[in-house]
C-alpha positions as CSV (number, residue, x, y, z in Angstrom):
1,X,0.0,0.0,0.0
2,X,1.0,3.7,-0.6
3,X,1.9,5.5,2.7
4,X,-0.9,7.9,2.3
5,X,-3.3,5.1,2.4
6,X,-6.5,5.4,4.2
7,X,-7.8,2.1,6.1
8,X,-11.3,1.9,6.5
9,X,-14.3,0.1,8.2
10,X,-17.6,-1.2,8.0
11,X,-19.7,2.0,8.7
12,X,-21.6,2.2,11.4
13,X,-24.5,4.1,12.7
14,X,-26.7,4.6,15.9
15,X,-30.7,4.4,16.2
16,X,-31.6,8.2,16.3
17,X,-34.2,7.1,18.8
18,X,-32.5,4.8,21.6
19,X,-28.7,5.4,20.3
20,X,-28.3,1.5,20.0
21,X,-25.7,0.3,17.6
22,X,-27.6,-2.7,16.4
23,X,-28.9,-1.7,12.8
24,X,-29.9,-3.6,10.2
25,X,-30.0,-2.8,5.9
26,X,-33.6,-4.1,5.3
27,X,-33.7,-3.0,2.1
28,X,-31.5,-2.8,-1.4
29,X,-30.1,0.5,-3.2
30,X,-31.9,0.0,-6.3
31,X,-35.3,0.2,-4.0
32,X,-34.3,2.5,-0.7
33,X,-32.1,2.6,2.2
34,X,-34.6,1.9,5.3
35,X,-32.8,0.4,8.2
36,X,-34.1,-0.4,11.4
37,X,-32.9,-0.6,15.1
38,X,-33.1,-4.0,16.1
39,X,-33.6,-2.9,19.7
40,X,-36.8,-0.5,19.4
41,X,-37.7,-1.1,15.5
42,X,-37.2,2.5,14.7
43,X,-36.6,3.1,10.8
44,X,-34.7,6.1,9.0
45,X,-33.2,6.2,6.1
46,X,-29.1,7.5,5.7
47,X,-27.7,10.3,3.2
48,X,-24.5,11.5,2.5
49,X,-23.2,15.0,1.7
50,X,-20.1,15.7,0.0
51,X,-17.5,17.4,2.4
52,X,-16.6,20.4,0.0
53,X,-12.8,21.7,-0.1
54,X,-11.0,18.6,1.1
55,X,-9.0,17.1,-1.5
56,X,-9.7,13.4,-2.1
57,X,-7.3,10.3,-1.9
58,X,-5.1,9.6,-4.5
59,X,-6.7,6.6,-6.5
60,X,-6.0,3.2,-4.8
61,X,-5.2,4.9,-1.6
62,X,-8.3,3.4,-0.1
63,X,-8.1,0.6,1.7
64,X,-11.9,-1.4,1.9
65,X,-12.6,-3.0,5.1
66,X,-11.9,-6.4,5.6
67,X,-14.2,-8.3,5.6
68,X,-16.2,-5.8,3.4
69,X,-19.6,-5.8,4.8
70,X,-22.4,-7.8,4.2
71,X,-25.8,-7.1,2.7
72,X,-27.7,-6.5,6.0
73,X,-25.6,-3.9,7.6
74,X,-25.8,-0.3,7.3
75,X,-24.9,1.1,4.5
76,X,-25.5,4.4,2.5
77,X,-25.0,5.8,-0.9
78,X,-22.1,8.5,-1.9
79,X,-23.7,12.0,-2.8
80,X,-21.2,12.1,-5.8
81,X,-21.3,8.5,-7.6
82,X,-24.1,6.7,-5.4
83,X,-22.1,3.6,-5.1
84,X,-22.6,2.1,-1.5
85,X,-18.7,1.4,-1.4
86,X,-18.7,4.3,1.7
87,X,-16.5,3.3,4.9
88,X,-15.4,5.1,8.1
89,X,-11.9,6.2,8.0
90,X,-9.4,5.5,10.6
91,X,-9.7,9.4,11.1
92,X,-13.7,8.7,11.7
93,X,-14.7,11.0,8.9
94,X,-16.5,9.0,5.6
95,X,-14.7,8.3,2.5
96,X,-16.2,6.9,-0.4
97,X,-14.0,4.3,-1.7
98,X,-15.2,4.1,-5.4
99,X,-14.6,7.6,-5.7
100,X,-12.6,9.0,-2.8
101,X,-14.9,11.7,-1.6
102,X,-14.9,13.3,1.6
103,X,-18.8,12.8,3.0
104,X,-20.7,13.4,6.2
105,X,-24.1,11.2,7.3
106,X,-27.5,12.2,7.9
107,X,-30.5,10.2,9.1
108,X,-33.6,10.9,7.0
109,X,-37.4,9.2,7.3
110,X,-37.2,8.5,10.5
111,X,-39.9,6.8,12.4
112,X,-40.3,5.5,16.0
113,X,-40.8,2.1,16.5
């Protein structure tokens, strides 16, 4: 790996409602992003917004988690490309890793369980 690379991990997310880590994808991208809080069944839906002004990685500087997640955990789209390849940096900030952008995470649609 280059030495400007930036390690990743599965991103993660809390239920806007009872702040419990345990979230789950119950949906796929080409339908919607609705997850829901296995602890009090809230849903909401994540966004991204591109972080303007910060320079992205220099291609193949990004290193996916590993193991790269699986189908039911949280996930979100990139505001730039929409690909779902989005990760926390080591620095805890987002990084898309099919495009490199800099983004932050909302929660949208969200209803308590």
């Amino acid at each position: 790996m280059q030495q400007n690379s930036v390690y990743t991990s599965k991103l993660s997310m809390a239920c806007p409602t009872c702040g419990s880590g345990e979230i789950v994808y119950s949906c796929s991208p080409a339908c919607c992003f609705n997850h829901v809080c296995a602890d009090c069944r809230t849903t909401f839906e994540p966004a991204t917004a591109v972080v303007s002004g910060k320079p992205r990685p220099a291609a193949g500087s990004i290193v996916p988690p590993d193991p790269l997640p699986d189908c039911t955990e949280p996930t979100a789209a990139c505001a730039r490309c929409e690909s779902t390849a989005v990760y926390a940096a080591a620095s805890g900030e987002l990084v898309c890793g099919a495009c490199g952008t800099w983004l932050t995470l909302e929660l949208t649609e969200i209803a308590p369980g």
